[in-house]
N, C-alpha and C positions, 0 to 999 in steps of 0.2 A: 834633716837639717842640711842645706845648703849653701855656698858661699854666695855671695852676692854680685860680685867682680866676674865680669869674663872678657877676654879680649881689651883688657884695658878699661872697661868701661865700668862703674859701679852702678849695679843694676837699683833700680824703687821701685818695687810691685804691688798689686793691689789685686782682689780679689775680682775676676772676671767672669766667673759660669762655672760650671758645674758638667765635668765629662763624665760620664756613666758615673754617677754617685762619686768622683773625684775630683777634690778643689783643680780648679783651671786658674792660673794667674796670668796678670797680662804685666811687661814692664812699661815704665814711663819713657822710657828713654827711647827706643826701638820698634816698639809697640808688637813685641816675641809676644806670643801665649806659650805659656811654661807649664806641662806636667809636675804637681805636687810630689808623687811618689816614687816619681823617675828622677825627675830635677832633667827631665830631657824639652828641647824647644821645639813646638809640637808643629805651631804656625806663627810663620812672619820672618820679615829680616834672617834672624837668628836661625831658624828653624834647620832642626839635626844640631845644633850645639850641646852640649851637657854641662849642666852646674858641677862645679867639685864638691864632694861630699865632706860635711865638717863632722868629725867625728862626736856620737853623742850616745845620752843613756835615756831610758826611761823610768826613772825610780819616786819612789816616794821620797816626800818633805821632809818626811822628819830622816829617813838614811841619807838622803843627800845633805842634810843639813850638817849631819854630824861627821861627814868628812871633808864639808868643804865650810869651815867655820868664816872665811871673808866671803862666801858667795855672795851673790846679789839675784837680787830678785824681779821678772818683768813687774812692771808697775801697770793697773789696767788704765784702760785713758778712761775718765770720768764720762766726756761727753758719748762714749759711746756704751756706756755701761748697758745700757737696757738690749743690747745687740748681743752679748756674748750668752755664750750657749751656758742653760741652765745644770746644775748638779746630776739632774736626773737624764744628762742627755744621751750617756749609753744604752739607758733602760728604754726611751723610747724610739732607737735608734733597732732597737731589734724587731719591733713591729713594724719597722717602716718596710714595703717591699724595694727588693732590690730589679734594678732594669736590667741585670747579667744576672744565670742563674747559671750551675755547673753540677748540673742532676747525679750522672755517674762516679762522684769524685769521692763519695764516702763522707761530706762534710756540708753541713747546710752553709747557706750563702750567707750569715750573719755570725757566723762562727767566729771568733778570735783566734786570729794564729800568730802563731810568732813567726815570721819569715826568714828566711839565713840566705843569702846568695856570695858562694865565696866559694875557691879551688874550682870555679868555670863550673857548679852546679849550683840551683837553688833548693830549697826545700822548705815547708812549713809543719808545723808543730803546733800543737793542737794546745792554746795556751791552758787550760782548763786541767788538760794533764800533766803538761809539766806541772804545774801548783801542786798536784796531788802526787806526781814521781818526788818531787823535789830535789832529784837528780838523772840527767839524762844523757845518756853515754850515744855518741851513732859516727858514722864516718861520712865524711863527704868529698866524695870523689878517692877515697882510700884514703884520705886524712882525717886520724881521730881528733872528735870534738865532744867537748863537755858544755852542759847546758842547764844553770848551778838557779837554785832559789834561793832568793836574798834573804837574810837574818829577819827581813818584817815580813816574808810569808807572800810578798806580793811582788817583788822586784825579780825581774831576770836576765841574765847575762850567759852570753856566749865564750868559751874559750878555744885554742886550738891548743890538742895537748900536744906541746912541745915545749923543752926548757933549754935554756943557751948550752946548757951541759949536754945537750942530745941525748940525756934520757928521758923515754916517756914511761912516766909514771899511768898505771892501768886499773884497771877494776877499782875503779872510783865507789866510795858509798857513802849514805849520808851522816854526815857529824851532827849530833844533837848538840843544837848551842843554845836552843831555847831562843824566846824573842824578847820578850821584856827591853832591857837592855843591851840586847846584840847591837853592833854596830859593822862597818863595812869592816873591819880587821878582827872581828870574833870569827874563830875558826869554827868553820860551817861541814868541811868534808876532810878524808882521811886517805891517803891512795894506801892501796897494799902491796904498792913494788917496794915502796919505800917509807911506810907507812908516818911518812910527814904528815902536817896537819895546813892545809890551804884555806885562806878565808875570802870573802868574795871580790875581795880587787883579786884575783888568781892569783896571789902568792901565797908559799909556805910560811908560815910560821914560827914553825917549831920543825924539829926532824931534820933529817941527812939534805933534806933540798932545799931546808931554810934561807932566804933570799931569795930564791925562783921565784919567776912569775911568769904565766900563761898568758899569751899574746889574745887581746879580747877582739871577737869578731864583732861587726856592725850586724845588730838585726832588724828587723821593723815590726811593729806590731800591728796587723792589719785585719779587717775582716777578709773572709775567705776568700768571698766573689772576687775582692779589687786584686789580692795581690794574684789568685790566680788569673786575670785576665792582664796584669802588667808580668806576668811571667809564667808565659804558656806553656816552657817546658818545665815546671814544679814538680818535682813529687811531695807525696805527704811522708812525714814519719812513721811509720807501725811501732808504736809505743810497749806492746807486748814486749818485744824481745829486747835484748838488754843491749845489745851492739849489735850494727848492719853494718853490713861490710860491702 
């Protein structure tokens, strides 16, 4: 997600072509084509500018709904209804070939990953495992980070472990909270420095560090091919081991 303002100007976009399997937008105003998953201005006027990134999440309905009881919701436009992409549009989105492929990377080019670029490295995450780790410990660039599944089983969020008290709490594992009824403040994990109880906004709950909360990184969710071709120096996570240093 993107801001729309730059240099003074409030940008209106609209959908323009398609760069190797990535939305191309073009503005009204300028006539920039804009990278979707960079927010960088590819061609035109603009070009080399960058969107500021607006911070966001990717969760389900019913978790989002239950922490933000005034949200609001987009509304679709009628006349275009027969345009927007159907239920099933992941399922046929993995048969589609891709026009980038990245043979030696350990990961098919339809893969979902979870992407992280932050302390000047990027990385992806193999989203399939996080679901099935349900907690992921690793370091980036020598700073630890945790990478938490949400109480519905499908939601995921990045933290940096750091607390304003400058301790970091270590050897994360996972708290059985069940789903049914979990919400964004049902305590989902347990650290063993300090064995407080954290739930998925990264704050404690309960325990010595009750109040803390874990500063959340931006991630994106993307298939393989894309994010690895908008970030060439990537690594992947090896999910075997429990922390990479």
């Amino acid at each position: 997600m993107w801001k729309r303002s730059i240099q003074g100007i409030a940008l209106t976009f609209h959908l323009a072509g398609i760069n190797n399997q990535n939305f191309l937008m073009r503005d009204d105003q300028t006539g920039t084509f804009w990278q979707q998953i960079s927010g960088r201005a590819v061609a035109g006027p603009l070009a080399g500018s960058q969107l500021d990134r607006v911070p966001s999440d990717e969760l389900s309905f019913a978790l989002w709904r239950g922490s933000a009881r005034s949200g609001t919701v987009l509304k679709p436009v009628s006349a275009f209804a027969k345009e927007y992409a159907t239920k099933d549009w992941d399922t046929r989105m993995k048969r589609v070939k891709t026009v980038l492929d990245f043979p030696n990377s350990g990961l098919q080019s339809r893969d979902l990953v979870l992407g992280v670029e932050a302390f000047g490295v990027s990385r992806a995450y193999l989203v399939a495992q996080l679901v099935r780790d349900q907690l992921t410990e690793d370091r980036l660039n020598g700073e630890p980070v945790l990478i938490v599944l949400g109480p519905d089983q499908k939601s995921l969020r990045v933290f940096q472990v750091r607390v304003q008290a400058g301790q970091l709490p270590s050897d994360y594992y996972r708290y059985t909270a069940g789903t049914g009824n979990a919400t964004m403040r049902t305590p989902l994990f347990v650290d063993s420095t300090t064995g407080s109880n954290w739930n998925f906004d990264g704050c404690a709950v309960s325990g010595p560090a009750q109040g803390e909360c874990l500063p959340l990184i931006q991630s994106t969710k993307d298939y393989w091919f894309d994010w690895r071709n908008y970030h060439p120096q990537t690594t992947v996570f090896k999910h075997p081991g429990r922390v990479r240093s």
